[in-house]
N, C-alpha and C positions, 0 to 999 in steps of 0.2 A: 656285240659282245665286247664287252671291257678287257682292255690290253694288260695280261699282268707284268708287260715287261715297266719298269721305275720310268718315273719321267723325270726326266734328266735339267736342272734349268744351269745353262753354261755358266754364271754368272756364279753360281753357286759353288759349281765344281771349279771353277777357276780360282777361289779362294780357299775352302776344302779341303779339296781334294788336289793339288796341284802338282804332285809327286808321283803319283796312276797314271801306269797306262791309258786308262779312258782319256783321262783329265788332257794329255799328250797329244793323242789321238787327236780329239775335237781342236785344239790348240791348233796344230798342223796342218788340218782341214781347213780351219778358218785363215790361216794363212797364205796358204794355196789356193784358197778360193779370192783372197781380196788381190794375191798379186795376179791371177788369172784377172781378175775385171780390168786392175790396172793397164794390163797389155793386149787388150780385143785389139788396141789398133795397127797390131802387128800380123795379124789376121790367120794367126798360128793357132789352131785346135791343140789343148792339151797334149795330143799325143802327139800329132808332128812337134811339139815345142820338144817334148820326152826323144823322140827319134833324132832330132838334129841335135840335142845336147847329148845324147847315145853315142854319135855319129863323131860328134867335135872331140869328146873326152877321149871313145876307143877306136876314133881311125874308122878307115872302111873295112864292110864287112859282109857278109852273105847274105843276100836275104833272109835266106833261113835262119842266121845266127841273129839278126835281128830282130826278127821274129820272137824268136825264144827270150833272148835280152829282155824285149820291151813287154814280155809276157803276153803276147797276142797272134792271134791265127794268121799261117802266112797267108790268105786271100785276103785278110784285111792290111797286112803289112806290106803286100802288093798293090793294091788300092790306095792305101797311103803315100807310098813309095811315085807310084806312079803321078799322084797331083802334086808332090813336092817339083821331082821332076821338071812337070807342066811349068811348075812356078820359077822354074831354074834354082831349086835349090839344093839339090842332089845329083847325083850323076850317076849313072849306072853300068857298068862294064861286065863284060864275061871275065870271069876264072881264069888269072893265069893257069891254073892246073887244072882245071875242069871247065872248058869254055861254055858246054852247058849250064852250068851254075853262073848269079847275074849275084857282085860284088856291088853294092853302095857306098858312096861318099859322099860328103858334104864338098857344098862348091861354094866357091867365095862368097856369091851370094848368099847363101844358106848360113855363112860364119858371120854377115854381115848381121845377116835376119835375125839372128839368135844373142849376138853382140846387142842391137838395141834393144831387144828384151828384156834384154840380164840388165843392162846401164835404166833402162823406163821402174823394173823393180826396185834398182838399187835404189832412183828416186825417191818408190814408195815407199819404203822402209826406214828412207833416211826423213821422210818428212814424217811418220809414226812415230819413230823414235826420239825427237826433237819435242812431241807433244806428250812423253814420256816426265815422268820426275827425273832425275840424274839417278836416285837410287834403282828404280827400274833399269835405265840405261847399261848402268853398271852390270846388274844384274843379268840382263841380255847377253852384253860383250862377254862376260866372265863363261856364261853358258855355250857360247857358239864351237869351241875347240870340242867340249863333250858330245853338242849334237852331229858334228861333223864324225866321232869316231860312230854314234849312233845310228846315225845314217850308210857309213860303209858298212857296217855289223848288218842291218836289215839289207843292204844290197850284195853283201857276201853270202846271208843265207839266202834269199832272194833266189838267186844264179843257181846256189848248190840244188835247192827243191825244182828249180825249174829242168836243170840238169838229170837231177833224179827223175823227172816224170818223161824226159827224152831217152831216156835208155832202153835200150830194149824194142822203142817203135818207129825205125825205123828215120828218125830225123836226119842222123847224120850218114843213111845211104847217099855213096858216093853215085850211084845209078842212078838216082831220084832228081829231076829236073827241079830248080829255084825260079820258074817262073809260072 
């Protein structure tokens, strides 16, 4: 049976339609997806790369609250948690106020790991953007202070829905063990 959803050709919509949502979307995608390839050799799965940048920007933190942060179920963010660990890059302690509850940090190693990521993209981007015309180039730099407010706006509401769907069930029971 024939898909009646439009079929989309990127190329299309990147000249187009370049002001849409969608148009944004795939844009962002495709970017995330080409600085992911550039950095396999740092051997960081997308979401530990997402948790140690979590971890560096807001400090240590609960597991739970991690959890909720990185939008994901605490037996996987325990899982997770636990092979960074293995790898020395995290660190785990009890709760000053609730020694039941297990607190995460980034450990130097982890700030190293995450440093040559950021620095192997910044490559990428800077060798992209050299193969750019100047007027593109322009056009990038002029945009970056907007997507940066764009970016906290989606991770502002982000937090608040995630927030909203933890109320009420029991997440921030202080009785409820973090591991």
């Amino acid at each position: 049976m024939p898909s009646s959803a439009p079929t989309i050709v990127y190329n299309d919509l990147m000249e187009n339609d370049s002001a849409t949502p969608r148009a944004l979307a795939l844009v962002i995608l495709r970017l995330v997806r080409g600085l992911r390839e550039e950095t396999s050799e740092t051997g960081l799965s997308p979401a530990a790369a997402s948790a140690l940048r979590r971890l560096a920007d807001d400090g240590p933190m609960r597991l739970t609250e991690l959890a909720r942060r990185e939008n994901a179920s605490q037996p996987a963010t325990t899982q997770l948690v636990g092979r960074l660990e293995k790898s020395g890059l995290v660190g785990r302690a009890a709760a000053p106020e609730d020694g039941r509850a297990v607190v995460v940090s980034i450990t130097a190693k982890g700030a190293d790991t995450l440093e040559r990521r950021v620095v192997t993209q910044e490559r990428a981007l800077e060798r992209a953007l050299d193969g750019l015309p100047s007027r593109d180039r322009e056009l990038v730099a002029e945009a970056v202070p907007a997507l940066g407010r764009l970016a906290r706006e989606i991770n502002r509401s982000s937090l608040e829905a995630a927030q909203g769907q933890t109320q009420g069930h029991g997440a921030d029971d202080p009785g409820r063990s973090e591991e």
